[in-house]
C-alpha positions in Angstrom: -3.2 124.6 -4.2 -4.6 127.9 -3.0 -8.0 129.7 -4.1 -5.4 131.9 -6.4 -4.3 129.0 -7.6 -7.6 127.2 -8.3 -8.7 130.0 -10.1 -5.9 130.6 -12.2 -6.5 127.0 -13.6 -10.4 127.9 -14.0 -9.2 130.8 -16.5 -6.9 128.7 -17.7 -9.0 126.5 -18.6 -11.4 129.2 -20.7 -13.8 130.7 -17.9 -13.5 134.3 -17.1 -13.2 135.4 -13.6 -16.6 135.5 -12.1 -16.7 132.3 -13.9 -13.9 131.0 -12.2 -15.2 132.5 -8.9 -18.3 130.5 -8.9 -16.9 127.3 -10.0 -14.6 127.4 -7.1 -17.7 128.4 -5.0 -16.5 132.0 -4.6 -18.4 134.8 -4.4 -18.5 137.2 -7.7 -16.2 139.8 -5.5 -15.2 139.6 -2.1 -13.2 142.8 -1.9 -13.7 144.8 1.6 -14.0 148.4 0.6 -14.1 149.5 4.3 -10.1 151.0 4.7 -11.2 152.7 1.5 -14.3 154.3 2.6 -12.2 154.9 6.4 -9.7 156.8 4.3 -12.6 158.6 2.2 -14.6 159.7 5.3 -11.2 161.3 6.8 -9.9 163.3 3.3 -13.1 164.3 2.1 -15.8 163.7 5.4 -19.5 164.4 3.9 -18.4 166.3 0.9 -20.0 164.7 -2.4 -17.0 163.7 -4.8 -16.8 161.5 -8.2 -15.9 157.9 -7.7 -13.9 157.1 -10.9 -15.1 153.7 -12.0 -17.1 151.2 -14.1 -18.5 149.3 -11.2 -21.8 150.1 -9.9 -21.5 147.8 -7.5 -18.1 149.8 -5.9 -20.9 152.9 -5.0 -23.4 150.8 -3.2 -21.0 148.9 -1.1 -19.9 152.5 -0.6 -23.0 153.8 0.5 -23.4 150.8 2.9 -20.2 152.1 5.0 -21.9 155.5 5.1 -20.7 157.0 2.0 -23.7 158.4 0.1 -23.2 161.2 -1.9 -21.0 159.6 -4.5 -21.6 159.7 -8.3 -19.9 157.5 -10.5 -17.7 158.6 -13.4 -17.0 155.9 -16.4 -13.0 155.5 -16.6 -12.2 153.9 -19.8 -9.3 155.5 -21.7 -7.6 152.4 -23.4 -8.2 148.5 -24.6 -6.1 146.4 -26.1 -6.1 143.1 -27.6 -5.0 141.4 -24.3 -7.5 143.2 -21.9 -10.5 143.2 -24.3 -12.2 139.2 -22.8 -11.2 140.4 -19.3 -13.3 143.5 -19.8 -16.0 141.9 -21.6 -16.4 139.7 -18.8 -16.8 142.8 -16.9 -19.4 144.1 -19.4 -21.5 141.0 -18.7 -21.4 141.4 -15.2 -22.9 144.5 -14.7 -20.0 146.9 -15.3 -20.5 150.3 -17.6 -19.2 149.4 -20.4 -20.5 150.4 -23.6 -19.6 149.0 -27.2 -17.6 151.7 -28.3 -15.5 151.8 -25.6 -13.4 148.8 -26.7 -12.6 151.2 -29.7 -10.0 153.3 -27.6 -6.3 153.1 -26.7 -4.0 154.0 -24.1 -4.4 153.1 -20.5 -7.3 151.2 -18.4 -7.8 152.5 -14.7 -9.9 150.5 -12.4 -9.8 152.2 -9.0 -11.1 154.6 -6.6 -10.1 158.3 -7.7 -11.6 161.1 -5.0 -11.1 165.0 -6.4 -12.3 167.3 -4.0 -11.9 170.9 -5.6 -10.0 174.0 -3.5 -9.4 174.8 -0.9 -9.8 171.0 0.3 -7.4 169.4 -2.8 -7.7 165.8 -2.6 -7.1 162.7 -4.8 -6.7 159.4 -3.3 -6.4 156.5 -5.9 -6.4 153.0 -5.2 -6.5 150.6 -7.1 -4.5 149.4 -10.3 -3.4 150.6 -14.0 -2.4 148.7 -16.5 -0.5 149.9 -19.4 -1.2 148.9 -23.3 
């Protein structure tokens, strides 16, 4: 069985998936940011732009491929019953979740969104939605 399919029997089995990560001896999160910031550097060069996201950890790997002047934005606009342990689990490692925002509905984003305002109109989004 693969590492996917190891550690879809870890959360299977009850642990979330940084949980899973380091039971398998994985590493919390192994994504490679560096297309995205290749992309980044070409659309919006040295401009400062909002990185739409809950991981603090997305703007410091950012900053380590030369991208510095990026500000994060919280991007919560939904929960639902079946997402609220997954983004607990992300509350608990670090993401910027707050109490209340498990009180909204509609959708969940987690991904890189760049807006860069006229004449240079940008937005790049990678990443994933998931709808309620």
């Amino acid at each position: 069985m693969g590492e996917s399919g190891h550690l879809s029997s870890c959360k299977t089995a009850g642990e979330d998936t940084y949980e899973a990560n380091r039971s398998l001896g994985l590493p919390d999160d192994c994504r490679d940011f560096s297309d995205a910031a290749i992309l980044l550097k070409h659309f919006v060069g040295s401009k400062p732009f909002r990185l739409l996201t809950n991981n603090p950890k997305k703007i410091d790997d950012l900053a380590e491929l030369g991208l510095h002047d990026v500000t994060r934005q919280k991007h919560v606009t939904g929960v639902g019953q079946w997402n609220k342990r997954y983004l607990h689990a992300k509350q608990t490692w670090g993401h910027g979740l707050d109490d209340e925002d498990f009180q909204t509905g509609g959708l969940v984003h987690e991904n890189f969104t760049v807006d860069v305002g006229l004449p240079n109109i940008v937005r790049l989004s990678i990443g994933r939605t998931e709808r309620k």
